[in-house]
C-alpha positions as CSV (number, residue, x, y, z in Angstrom):
1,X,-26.3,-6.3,22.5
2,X,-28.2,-4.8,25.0
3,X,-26.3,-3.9,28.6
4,X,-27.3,-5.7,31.9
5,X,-28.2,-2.9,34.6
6,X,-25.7,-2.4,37.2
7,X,-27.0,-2.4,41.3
8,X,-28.8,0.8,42.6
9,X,-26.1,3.6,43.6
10,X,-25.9,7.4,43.5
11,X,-24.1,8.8,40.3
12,X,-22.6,12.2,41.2
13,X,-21.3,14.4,38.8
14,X,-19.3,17.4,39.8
15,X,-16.8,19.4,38.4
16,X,-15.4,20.6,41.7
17,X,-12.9,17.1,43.8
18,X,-13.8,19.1,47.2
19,X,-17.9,19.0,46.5
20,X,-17.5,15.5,45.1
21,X,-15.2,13.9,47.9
22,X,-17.9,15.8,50.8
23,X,-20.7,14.1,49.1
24,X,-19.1,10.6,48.9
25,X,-18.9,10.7,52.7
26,X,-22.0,12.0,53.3
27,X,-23.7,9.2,51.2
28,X,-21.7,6.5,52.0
29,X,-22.1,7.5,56.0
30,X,-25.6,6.6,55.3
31,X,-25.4,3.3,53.2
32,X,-25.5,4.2,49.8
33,X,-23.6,3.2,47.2
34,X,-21.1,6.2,45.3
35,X,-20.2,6.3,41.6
36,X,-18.5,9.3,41.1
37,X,-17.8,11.9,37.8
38,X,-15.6,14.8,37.5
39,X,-18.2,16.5,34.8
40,X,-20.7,15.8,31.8
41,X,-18.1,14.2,29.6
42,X,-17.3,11.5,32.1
43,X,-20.7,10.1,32.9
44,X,-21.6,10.4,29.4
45,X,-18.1,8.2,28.4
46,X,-19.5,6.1,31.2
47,X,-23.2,5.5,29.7
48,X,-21.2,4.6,26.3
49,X,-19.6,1.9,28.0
50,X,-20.7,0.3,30.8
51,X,-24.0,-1.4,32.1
52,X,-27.3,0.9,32.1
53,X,-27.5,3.1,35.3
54,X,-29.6,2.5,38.3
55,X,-30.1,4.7,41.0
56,X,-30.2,8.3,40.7
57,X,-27.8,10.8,39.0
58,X,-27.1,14.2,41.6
59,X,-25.9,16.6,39.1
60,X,-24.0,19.9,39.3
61,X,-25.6,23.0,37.5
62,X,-22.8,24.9,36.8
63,X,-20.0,22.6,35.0
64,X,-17.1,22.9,32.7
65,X,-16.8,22.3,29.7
66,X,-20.9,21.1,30.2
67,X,-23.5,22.5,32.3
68,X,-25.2,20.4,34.2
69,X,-28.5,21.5,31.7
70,X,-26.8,20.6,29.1
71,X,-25.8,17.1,30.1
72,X,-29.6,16.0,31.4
73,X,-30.4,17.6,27.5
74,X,-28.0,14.6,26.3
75,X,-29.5,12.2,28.9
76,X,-33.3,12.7,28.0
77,X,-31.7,12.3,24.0
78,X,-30.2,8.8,25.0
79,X,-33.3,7.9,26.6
80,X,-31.7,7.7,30.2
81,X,-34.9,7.6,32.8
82,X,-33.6,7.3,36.1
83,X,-34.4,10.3,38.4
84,X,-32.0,12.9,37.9
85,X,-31.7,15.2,41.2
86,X,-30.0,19.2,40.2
87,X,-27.8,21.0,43.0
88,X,-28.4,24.4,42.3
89,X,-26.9,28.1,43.1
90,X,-29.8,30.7,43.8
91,X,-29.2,32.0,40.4
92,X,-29.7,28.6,39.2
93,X,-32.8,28.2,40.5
94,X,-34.9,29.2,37.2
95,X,-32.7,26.8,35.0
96,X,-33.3,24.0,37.3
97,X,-37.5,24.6,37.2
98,X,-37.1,24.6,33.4
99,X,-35.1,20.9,33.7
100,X,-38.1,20.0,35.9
101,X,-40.8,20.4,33.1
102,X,-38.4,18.7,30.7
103,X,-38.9,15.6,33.5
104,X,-35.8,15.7,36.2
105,X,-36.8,14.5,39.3
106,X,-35.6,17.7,41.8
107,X,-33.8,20.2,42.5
108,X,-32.1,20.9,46.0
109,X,-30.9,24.8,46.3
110,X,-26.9,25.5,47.6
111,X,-26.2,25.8,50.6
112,X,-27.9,22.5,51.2
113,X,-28.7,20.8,54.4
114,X,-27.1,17.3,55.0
115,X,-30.4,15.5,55.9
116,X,-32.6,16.9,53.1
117,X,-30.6,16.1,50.5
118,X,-29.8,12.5,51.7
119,X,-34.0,12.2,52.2
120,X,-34.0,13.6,48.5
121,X,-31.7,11.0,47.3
122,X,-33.7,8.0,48.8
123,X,-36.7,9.6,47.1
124,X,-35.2,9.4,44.0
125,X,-33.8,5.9,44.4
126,X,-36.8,4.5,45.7
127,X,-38.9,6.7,42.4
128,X,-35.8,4.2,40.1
129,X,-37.2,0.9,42.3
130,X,-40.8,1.6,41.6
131,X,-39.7,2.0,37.7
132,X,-38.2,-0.9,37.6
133,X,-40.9,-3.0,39.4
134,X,-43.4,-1.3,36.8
135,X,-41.0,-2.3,34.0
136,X,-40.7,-5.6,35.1
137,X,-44.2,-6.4,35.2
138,X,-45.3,-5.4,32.1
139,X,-42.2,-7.3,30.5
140,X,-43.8,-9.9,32.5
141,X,-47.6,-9.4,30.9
142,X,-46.0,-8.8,27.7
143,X,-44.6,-12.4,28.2
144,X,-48.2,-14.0,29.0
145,X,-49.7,-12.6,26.3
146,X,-46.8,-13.6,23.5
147,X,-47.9,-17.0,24.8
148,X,-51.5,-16.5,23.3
149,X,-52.3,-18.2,20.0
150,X,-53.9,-15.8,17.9
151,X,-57.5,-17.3,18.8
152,X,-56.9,-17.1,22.1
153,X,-56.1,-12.9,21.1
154,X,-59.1,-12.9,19.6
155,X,-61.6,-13.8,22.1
156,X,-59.4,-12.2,24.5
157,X,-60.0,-8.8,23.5
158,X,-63.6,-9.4,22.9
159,X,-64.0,-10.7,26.6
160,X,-62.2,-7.8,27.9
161,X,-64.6,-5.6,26.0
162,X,-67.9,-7.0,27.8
163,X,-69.1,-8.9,25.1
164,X,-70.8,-12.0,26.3
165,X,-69.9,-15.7,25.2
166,X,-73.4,-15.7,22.2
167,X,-71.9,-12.5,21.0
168,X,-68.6,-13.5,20.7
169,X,-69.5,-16.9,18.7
170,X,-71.1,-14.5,16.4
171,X,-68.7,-12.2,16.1
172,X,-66.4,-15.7,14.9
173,X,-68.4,-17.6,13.9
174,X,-67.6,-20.3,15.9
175,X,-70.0,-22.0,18.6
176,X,-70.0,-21.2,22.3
177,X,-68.8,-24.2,23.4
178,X,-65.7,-23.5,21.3
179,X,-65.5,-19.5,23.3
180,X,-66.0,-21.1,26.2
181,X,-63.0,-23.2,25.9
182,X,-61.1,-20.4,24.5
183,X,-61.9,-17.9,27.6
184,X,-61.2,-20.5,29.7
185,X,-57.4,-21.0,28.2
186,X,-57.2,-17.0,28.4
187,X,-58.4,-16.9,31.4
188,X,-55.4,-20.0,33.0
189,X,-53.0,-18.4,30.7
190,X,-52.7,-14.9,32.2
191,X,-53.5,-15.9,36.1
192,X,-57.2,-14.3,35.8
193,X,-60.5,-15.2,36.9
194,X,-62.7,-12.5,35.2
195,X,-63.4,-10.1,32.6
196,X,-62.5,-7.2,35.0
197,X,-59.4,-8.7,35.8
198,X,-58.2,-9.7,32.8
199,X,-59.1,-5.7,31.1
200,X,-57.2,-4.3,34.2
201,X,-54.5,-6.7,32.9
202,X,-54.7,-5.3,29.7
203,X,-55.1,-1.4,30.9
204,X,-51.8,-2.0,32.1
205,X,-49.6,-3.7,29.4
């Protein structure tokens, strides 16, 4: 059974109660939503049983018993998307550029300023809001076009190609009248008015 997101929050994982009780009032101070971990192993219990995360995750480089590296290694495994920011050391600073290439969102470098790392975080959680938006339209295309008979498919790609209505009949042997009627169900099926609109749709799905 797939798991119902949970609301937007920061998830931060630290190994060190001082670090995580600072950052809990800095981000609550501004609005946001806290869900903190005392290391790896508890947000990794936490993806096992709760809801899917949404948000951000703000996570520690240096960790016992898992490094910070090592846990986004886990997360990109499980398929876990949402931005992932890295507080780093200065020594830390060439691990976190590697997690970068491997897809985390940032890094912000100890000893950080308050304001730039709360601007980092609503980068990160407003990068998780456009995801979702994106996922939820093309859940929502995906939806439209389930709802196409397999005629409708037919013609539909062929429109979206440029072919015009004659060419179409020929390539189905089936008259114009018949594509027209069909492009026309495409067409008040998926909300478009054209064969530009309806291949942007498709760029898109």
């Amino acid at each position: 059974m797939s798991k119902s997101a949970e609301k937007p929050q920061v998830h931060l994982v630290d190994d060190e109660a001082t670090v995580r009780a600072a950052l809990e009032f800095l981000f609550t101070s501004h609005g946001l939503t806290v869900s903190s971990y005392d290391g790896g192993p508890a947000l990794l219990q936490r993806l096992a049983d709760g809801p899917a995360l949404r948000g951000c995750i703000l996570l520690d480089v240096r960790m016992e018993p898992l490094s910070g590296l090592q846990v986004y290694d886990e997360l990109v495994a499980r398929g876990i998307t949402i931005p992932v920011v890295f507080l780093t050391g200065h020594g830390d600073i060439r691990m976190a550029v590697a997690a970068l290439k491997k897809g985390a969102f940032d890094f912000v470098e100890k000893p950080f300023g308050d304001a730039a790392l709360v601007e980092r975080v609503h980068d990160a959680l407003a990068s998780d809001a456009e995801q979702q938006q994106k996922r939820s339209e093309g859940d929502s295309r995906g939806a439209l076009l389930a709802a196409l008979t397999p005629r409708e498919q037919d013609v539909m790609h062929r429109v979206a190609a440029g072919k015009l209505n004659k060419v179409i009949a020929d390539d189905m042997n089936v008259s114009m009248r018949t594509v027209e009627v069909y492009r026309a169900r495409v067409y008040a099926k998926l909300g478009v008015r054209s064969a530009a609109e309806l291949a942007t749709l498709l760029a898109h799905v």
